[in-house]
N, C-alpha and C positions, 0 to 999 in steps of 0.2 A: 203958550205960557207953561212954566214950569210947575210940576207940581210936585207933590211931597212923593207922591209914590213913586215921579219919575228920580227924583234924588235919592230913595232909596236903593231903586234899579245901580243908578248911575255909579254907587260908592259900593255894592257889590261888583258891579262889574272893575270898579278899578282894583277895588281889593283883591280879586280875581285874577289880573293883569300882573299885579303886584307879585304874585305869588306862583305865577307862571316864569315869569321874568327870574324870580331868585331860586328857585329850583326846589322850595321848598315849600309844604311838602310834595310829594309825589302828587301830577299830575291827574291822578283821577282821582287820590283823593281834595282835589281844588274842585273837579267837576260836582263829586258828592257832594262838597261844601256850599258850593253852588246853589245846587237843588234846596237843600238844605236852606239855607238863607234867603230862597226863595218864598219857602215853605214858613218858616219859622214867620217871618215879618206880613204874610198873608198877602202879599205880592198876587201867588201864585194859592190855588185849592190844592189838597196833597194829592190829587188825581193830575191835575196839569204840573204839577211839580216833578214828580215821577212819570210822566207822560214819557220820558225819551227810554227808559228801560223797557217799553212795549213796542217802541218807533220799530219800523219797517224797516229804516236806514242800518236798526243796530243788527236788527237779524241779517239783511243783506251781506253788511260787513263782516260778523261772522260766519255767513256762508262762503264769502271769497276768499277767506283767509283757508278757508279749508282746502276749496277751490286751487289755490295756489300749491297749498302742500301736495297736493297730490300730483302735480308739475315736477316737484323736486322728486316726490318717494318712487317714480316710474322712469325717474330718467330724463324726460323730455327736455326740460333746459340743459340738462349738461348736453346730451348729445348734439345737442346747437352748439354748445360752446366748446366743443370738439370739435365740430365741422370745422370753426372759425379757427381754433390752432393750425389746422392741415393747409386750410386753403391760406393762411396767413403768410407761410411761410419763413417765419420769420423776419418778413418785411415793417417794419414802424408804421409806416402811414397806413397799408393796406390794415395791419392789426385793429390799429384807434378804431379807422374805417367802421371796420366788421365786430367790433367789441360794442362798438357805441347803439350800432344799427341793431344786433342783435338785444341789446340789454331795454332800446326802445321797442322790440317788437314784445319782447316774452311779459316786459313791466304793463302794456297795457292790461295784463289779466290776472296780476296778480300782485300784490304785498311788497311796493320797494324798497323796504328791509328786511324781507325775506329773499329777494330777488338780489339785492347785495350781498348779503350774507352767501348766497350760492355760486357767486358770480366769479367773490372775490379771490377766492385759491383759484381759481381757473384764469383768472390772470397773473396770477402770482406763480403759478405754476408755466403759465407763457416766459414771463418776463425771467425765470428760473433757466430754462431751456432753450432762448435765444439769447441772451447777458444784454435786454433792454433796459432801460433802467425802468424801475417798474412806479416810480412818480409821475413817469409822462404816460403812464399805461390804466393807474386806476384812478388818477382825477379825472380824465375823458368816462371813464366806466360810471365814476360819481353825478357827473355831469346828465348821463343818458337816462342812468337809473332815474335821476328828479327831472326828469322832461316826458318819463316813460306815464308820468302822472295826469300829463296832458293829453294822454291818448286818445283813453275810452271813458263810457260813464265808471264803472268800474277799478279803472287804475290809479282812484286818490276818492277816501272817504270823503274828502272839502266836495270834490264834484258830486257823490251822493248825495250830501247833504243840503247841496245849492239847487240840484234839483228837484227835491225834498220843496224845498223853501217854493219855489215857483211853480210847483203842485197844491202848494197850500194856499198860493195865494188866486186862484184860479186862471193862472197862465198859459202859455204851451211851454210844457217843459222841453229842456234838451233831451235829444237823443241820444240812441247808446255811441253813436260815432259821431256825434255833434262836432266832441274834441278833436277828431281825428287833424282835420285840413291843418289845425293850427298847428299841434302837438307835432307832425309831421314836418309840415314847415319849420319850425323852432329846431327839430333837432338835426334838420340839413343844415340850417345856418353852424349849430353848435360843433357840428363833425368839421366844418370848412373851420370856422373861430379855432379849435382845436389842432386843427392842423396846420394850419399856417401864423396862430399866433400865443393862443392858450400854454400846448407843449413847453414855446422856450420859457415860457413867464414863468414856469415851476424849473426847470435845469435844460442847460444846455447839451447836459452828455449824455451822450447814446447807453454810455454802459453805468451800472452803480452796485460796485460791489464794496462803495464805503458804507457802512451802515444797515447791510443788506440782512434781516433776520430774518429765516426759513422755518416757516411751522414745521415740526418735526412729523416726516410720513412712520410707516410700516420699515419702510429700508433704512432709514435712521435709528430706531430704535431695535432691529437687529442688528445692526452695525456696532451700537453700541454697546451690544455682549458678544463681540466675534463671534455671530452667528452668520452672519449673511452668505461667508463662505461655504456655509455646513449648509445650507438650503440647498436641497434637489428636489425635482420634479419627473418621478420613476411611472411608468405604463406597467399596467397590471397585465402579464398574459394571459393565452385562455388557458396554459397548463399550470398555472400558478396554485400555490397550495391556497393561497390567499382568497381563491373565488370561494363565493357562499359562505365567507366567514366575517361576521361581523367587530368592528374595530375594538369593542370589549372583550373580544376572546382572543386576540391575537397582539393587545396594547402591550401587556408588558413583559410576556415573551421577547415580543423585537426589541424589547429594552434591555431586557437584561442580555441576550446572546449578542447581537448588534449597534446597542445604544442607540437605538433608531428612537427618535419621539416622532406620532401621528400629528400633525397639524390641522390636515386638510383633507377635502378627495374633490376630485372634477369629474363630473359623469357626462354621461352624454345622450341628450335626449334630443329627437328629431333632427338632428344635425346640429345642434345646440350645446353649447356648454354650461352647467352648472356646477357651480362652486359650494360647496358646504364644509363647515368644521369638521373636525372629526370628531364628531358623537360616537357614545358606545354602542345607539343603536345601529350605525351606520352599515350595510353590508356590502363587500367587495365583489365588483363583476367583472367579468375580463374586458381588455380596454378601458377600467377605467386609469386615471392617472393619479398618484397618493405625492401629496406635498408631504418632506420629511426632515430633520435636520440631523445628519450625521455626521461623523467625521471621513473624512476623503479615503484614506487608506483601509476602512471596512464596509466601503459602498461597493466591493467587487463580492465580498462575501454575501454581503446581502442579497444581491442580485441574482446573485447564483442558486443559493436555498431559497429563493421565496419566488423565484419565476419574474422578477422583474427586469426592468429596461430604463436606463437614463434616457428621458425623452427629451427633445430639444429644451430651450425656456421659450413660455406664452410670448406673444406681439404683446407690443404697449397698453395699448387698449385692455384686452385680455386678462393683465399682469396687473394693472389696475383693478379689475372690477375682479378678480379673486383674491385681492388684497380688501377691498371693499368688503366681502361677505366675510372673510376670516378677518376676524375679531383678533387687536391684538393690543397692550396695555401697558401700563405701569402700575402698577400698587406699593404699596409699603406700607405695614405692620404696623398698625398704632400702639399704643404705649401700655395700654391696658388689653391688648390682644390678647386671645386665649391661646391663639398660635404657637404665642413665645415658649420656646423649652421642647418645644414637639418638632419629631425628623421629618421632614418632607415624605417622607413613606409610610411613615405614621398618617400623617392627615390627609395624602391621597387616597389611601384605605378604605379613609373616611367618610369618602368623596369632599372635591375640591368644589364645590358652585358649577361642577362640569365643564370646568377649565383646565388647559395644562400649563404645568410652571414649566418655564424653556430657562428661565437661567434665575441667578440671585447676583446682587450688588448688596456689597458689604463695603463698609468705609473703603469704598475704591475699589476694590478688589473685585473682579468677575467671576463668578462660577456657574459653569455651564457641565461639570460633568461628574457622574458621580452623584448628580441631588437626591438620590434616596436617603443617603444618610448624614446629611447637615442638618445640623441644628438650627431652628430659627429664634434670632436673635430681635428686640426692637431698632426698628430702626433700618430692617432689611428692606431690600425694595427687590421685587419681581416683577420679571417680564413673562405675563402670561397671553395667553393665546386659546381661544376657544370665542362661543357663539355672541353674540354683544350682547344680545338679552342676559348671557351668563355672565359678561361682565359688566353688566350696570347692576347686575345683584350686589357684587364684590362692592361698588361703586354705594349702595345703600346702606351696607352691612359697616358702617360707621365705627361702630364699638372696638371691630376687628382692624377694618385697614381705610387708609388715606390711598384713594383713587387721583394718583400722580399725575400721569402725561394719556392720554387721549391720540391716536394718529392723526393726521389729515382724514384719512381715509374712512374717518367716524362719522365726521361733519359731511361727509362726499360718497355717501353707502346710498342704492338706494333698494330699499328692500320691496319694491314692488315693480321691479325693470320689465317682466314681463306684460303687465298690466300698461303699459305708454299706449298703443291702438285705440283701450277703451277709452281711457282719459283725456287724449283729443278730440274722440269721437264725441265725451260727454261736452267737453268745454266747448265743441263748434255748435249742438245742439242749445246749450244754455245761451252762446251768444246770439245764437236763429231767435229764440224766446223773444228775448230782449227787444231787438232790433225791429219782430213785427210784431211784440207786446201782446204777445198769444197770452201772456200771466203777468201779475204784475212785477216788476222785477225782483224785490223780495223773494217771492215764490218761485221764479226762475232759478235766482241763485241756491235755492233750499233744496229745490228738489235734484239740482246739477249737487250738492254737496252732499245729501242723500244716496245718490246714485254713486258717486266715487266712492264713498262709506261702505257701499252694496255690494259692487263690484272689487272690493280690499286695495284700491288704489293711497286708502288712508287707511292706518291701524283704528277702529271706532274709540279704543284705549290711550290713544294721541292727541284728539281730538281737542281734549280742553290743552294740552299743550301747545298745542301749533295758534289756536286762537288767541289774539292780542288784548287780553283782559282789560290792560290798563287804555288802550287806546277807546275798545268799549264803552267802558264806564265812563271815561274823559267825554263822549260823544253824548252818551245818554244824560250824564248831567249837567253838561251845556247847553245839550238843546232846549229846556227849556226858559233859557235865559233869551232866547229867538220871542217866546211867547210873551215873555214879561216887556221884553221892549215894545210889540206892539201893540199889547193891551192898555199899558200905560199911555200908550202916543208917544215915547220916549225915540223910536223909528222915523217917525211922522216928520217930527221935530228935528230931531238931525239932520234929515233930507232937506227939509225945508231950508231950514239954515245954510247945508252947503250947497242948496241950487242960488239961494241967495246971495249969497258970498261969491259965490266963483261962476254960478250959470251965464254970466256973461260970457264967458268964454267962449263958448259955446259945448256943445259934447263930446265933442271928440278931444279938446282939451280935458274934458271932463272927465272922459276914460282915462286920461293919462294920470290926470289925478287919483282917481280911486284904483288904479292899477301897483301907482306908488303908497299908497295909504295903506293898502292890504298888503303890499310885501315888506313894507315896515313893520305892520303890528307882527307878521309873521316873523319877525325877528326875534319874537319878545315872547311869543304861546303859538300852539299848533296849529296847525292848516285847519285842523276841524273847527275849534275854538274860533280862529279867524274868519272862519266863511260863517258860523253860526253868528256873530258880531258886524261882519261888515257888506252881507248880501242881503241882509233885507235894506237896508240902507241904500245901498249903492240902486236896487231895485226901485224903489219908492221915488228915488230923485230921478231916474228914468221914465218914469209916469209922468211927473212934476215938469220935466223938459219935454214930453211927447217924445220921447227917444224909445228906442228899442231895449226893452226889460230885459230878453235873451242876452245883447248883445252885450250889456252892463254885468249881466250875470255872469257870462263868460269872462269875462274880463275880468271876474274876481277869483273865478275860479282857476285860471291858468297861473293869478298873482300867487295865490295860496300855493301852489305846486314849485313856483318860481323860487326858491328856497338854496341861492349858491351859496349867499355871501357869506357865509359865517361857518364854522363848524360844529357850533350848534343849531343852527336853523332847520335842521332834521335830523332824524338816525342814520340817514346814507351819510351824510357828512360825516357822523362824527366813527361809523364804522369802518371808513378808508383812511382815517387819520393816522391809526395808530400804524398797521401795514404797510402804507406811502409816507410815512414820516414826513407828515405834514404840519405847516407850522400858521396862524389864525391868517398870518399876511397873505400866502397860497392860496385859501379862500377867496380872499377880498381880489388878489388880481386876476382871478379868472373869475368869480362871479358878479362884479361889479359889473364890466363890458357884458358881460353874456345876459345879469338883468335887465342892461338896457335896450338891448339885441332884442329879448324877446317881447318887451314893452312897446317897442316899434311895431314887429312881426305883430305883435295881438289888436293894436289898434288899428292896423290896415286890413287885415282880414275879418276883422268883425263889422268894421265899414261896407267889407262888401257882402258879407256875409248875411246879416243880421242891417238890410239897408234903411237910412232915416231919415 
């Protein structure tokens, strides 16, 4: 029987839906409102209302968000998706191949829109350097990333949170590899779907250089102040006047006799190369190597008085990751800048934010020589170059100047490369934790985020940035809309009713059903939102049938993850859209077959799985 409180429930939840669905407003504040409304109408006590801000799910999921960054800030996924350029060859099939397989191994452990966001220049940068077209390159990478969620307990909040649910309800929860067999399975099917039929459904041609926009790297933005020419890479000798003297006492010396500007320097420790700015406290030892930008016909002078050596230019790799540590930028003067009227030699005086200006852009015009004595005008734009911490000052310092263009190589830095060893070492310990539930997994992940924190695999100063605020609170104040439907009997009810309606069918029909039920509402609100709404349900009518409760669960949790069709059905979709020039129909003809694919896949394996 209905009751008043369950209609309460009920017109929260749609207004909820409502409001998910139109975008407005922002998603966690709908989960506040949530709670709120919960709270207001006395549904809920304000200790069970607020109950999901204390939940275990929310700190886990902030601990693996951190978990994740410290994957990106050491390196570890890129050099995965490094390997996969080399051994790729430039082959199409072998690429999808190894793009798809890698993007499902690293997503099990970490944030698939962080894991897209990292992914994505590292295929755009393939599809750059083999002329593939890079549509049939990152809807496969789209595709992996949201399957990557089917892995582990860990690789999709919806799976924390389902298991959350069947802890609460006194069940055997899933495992931390529960998802693996399926998640596994799904994305062999996806790589072959892909390759023999997904690919053509987005373009036929191999190559796409209609349409083709390249984030702009380090070498594009010297290019664009004919600098790139003037770029050398000199060896320090041991006779050099240059040893034991630090780059503030020798900067603008080489300026003015030379025109030399300091960019950079590479040392060399343990056999190792390190890259750093050139700071003023920086000091010169022999062998090391000084990035500089001069002009061609006074690099034989310099060479000669300063005891250097044109050294070959770095390998690939190399030439990247010392573009990565030197910081290099765009600005431009805002309007009330204090800058304006003052020479460039005037305000490096000054000190500049511990940056150097390499050139200026005036209504077109390049100047790269000579900047001690130009005037700065509004309106100018520099290409400056120094430490990125000293350029995201420039970057804060609002009043003064509009922080322009960004490199590739900002988003693809990682300032903790050294530190990859510990950070496997920590994430293979947290997942040992888990697996034989030495703590409970909350705690596992806290003290694995901890420990990366510890060891500086994450800046502790980063910390609330890399953490997904809005998804948080979205989670916290949903979940107790879980409590409200089964206290009311609002849960009960639902079950009952679709064991009534359709349990003829029998269960395994019945998975199909609740399989498509959850990956439609997940068309409409998030994977959290939809497993907090449609797994104690799905659960309860699995009791009501004698069917297997895990097996139902699973079933909802793989649907929540199952998220192709649309490109808004998650942030991996809508982050490949704009890069792969993708258009809604692209979506729908490769996620519609691939939803049914894995609808198949999940209801045969949780048959055998999970047997009833």
């Amino acid at each position: 029987m209905i009751t008043e409180k369950m209609l309460v429930v009920f017109a929260i939840l749609a207004v909820a839906v409502g409001l998910f669905a139109w975008g407005k407003p922002r998603a966690d504040i709908v989960g506040l409102l949530v709670a709120l409304g919960l709270m207001c109408t006395g549904i809920l006590t304000p200790g069970e209302a607020l109950a999901g801000f204390g939940s275990p799910v929310v700190i886990l999921i902030a601990a693996v968000f951190i978990v994740g960054e410290a994957l990106v800030n050491t390196g570890v996924a890129q050099r995965l998706g490094d390997a996969v350029v080399r051994i790729g060859k430039g082959n199409e099939t072998k690429l999808v191949s190894l793009i798809m397989l890698l993007a499902g191994l690293i997503g099990s452990v970490m944030s698939s829109s962080a894991l897209a966001a990292m992914l994505i220049p590292v295929v755009l940068r393939v599809a750059n350097k083999t002329g593939l077209n890079r549509k049939r390159l990152l809807m496969p990478l789209c595709v992996a990333v949201t399957i990557s969620g089917m892995m582990t307990l860990i690789a999709s909040s919806s799976n924390i949170i389902i298991e959350d649910i069947l802890r609460g309800r006194k069940l055997t929860p899933l495992g931390f590899f529960s998802w693996a067999p399926i998640g596994v399975v799904i994305l062999v099917i996806s790589i072959f779907f892909m390759l023999w039929i997904g690919r053509d459904l987005l373009s036929k041609k191999l190559t796409a250089e209609e349409g083709e926009v390249k984030a702009p790297n380090t070498r594009d933005l010297l290019s664009s102040y004919d600098l790139e020419k003037r770029w050398y890479r000199m060896g320090v000798l041991p006779d050099s006047p240059l040893v034991g003297r630090a780059v503030a006492q020798v900067r603008k010396n080489l300026y003015q006799e030379f025109g030399v500007i300091l960019v950079g320097v590479e040392k060399h420790l343990n056999g190792k190369s390190l890259f750093l700015p050139a700071k003023p406290e920086i000091t010169f030892e022999a062998e090391d190597a000084i990035f500089t930008v001069i002009d061609a016909e006074r690099v034989g002078d310099f060479t000669a008085s300063e005891g250097c050596s044109i050294s070959p230019p770095l390998d690939e790799r190399s030439h990247q990751e010392a573009l990565q540590q030197m910081g290099v930028a765009e600005v431009m003067l805002a309007p009330e800048s204090k800058l304006v009227g003052n020479t460039l030699g005037e305000i490096v005086r000054k000190s500049f934010y511990g940056v150097v200006i390499l050139g200026i852009r005036r209504r077109g015009q390049r100047i790269t020589k000579e900047l001690a004595e130009e005037t700065l005008d509004f309106g100018d734009t520099l290409l400056v170059v120094g430490d990125w911490s000293d350029i995201m000052k420039l970057r804060d310092d609002r009043e003064n100047f509009v922080l322009l263009t960004l490199p590739a190589e900002y988003e693809e830095r990682l300032p903790a490369r050294a530190k990859a060893p510990i950070a496997v070492g920590i994430l293979v310990a947290m997942v040992t934790i888990m697996v034989f539930q030495a703590l409970p997994n909350s705690a596992a992940a806290l003290v694995a985020a901890l420990a990366m924190l510890a060891a500086g695999c994450v800046r502790v100063d980063s910390i609330y940035r890399v953490i997904s605020w809005t998804t948080l609170v979205l989670i916290a104040g949903t979940l107790p809309l879980a409590t409200a439907l089964t206290k009311t009997g609002a849960t009960t009810l639902m079950a009952g009713a679709l064991v009534k309606g359709l349990g003829h069918l029998g269960p395994t029909v019945m998975l199909g059903i609740i399989f498509l039920v959850t990956a439609v509402v997940g068309l409409f609100i998030s994977n959290s939102a939809t497993a907090v709404l449609i797994a104690p349900i799905a659960i309860e009518a699995a009791q009501a049938l004698n069917a297997s409760p895990q097996a139902f669960a699973m079933t909802v949790a793989i649907a929540c993850s199952a998220a192709y069709v649309t490109p808004v059905s998650s942030t991996t979709n809508m982050l490949v859209m704009e890069p792969g020039n993708y258009v809604f129909g692209d979506y729908v003809k490769v996620g519609l077959p691939m939803l049914f694919l894995s609808m198949l896949a999940t209801i045969a394996l949780v048959r055998v799985l999970y047997p009833f």
